[in-house]
C-alpha positions as CSV (number, residue, x, y, z in Angstrom):
1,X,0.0,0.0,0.0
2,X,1.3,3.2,-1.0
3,X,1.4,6.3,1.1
4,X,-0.8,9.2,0.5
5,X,0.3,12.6,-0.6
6,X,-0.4,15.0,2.8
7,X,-1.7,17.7,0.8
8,X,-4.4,15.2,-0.6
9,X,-4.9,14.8,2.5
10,X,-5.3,17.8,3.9
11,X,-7.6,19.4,0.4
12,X,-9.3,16.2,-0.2
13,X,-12.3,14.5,1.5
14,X,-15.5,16.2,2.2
15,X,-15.9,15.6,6.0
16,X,-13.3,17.8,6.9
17,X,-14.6,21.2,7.9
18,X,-12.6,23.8,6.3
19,X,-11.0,25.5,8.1
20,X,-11.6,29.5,7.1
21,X,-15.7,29.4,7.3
22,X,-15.7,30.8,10.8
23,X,-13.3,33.8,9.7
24,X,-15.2,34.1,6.5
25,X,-19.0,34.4,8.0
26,X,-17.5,36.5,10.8
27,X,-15.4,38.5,8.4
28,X,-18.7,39.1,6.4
29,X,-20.8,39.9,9.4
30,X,-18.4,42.4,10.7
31,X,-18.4,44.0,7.1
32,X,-22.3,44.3,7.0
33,X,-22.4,45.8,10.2
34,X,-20.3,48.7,8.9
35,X,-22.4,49.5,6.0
36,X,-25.3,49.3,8.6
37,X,-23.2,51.8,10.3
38,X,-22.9,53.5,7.6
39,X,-26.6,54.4,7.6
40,X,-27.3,54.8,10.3
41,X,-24.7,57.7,10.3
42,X,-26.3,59.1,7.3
43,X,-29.4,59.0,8.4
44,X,-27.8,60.4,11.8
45,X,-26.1,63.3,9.4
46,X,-28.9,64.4,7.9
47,X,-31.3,64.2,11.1
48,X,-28.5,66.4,12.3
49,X,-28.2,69.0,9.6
50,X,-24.1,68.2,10.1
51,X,-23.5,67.4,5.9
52,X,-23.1,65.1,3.9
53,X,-18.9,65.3,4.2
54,X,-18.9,65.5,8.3
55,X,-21.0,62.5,8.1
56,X,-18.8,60.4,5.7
57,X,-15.8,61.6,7.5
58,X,-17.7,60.6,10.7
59,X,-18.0,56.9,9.8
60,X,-14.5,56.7,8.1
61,X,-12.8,57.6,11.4
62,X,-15.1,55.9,13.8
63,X,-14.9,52.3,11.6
64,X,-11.2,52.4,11.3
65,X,-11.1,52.4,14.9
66,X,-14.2,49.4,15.2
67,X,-11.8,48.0,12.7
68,X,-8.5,48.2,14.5
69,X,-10.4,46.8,17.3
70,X,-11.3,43.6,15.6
71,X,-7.5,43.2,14.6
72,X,-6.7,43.9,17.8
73,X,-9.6,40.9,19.2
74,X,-8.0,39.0,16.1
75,X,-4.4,38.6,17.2
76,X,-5.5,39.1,21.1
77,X,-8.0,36.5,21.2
78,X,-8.3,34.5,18.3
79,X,-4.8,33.4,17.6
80,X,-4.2,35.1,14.7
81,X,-0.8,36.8,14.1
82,X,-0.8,40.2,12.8
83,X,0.4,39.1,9.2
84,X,-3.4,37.1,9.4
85,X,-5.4,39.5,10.4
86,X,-4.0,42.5,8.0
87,X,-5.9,41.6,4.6
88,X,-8.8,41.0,7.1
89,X,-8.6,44.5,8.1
90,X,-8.1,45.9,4.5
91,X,-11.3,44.4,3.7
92,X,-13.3,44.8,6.7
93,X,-12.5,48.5,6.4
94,X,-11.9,49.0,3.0
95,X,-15.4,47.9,1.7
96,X,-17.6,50.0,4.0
97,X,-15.3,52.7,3.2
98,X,-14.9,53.1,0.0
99,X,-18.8,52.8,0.0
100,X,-19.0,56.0,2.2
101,X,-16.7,57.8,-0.3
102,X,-18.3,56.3,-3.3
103,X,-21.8,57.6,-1.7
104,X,-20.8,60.9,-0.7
105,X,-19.2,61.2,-4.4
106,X,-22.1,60.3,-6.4
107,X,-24.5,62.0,-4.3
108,X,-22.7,65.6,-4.0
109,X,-24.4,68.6,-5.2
């Protein structure tokens, strides 16, 4: 009997759970809560007569640090080394983000 290649192994059969579906269903829950945030601080914004610009500006600051936070939990708590969590962070904050610039971009006067 023959021995069988480990990365077979490891890529092969269907009862293994993979491992990255946690991080990827918490990586896109995290992501939807910020363009809930998002919202609700436009809504906020407006409610507020503040502009369109404070608003955006608003969210950007305040996710980045909800973001760095979740690195932080990441590498604290979770296990993950920095090098892990970084792309996480680029997209966890870059989506919403870029969606509040985008927004504020398309919808300026």
């Amino acid at each position: 009997m023959g021995r069988r290649d480990p990365v077979a192994i490891r890529l092969g059969t269907p009862s293994m759970p993979r491992q990255n579906e946690g991080l990827t269903m918490h990586t896109i829950v995290v992501t939807s809560g910020g363009i809930l945030l998002l919202g609700f601080v436009r809504l906020a914004g407006n409610w507020l007569n503040i502009g369109a610009l404070a608003a955006t500006l608003v969210f950007i600051a305040t996710w980045f640090a909800i973001s760095l936070i979740n690195l932080w939990i990441g590498v604290s708590h979770a296990g993950y080394s920095v090098e892990e969590e970084a792309p996480i962070l680029g997209v966890v904050f870059g989506i919403p983000a870029v969606l509040a610039l985008a927004i504020w971009w398309f919808r300026r006067s």
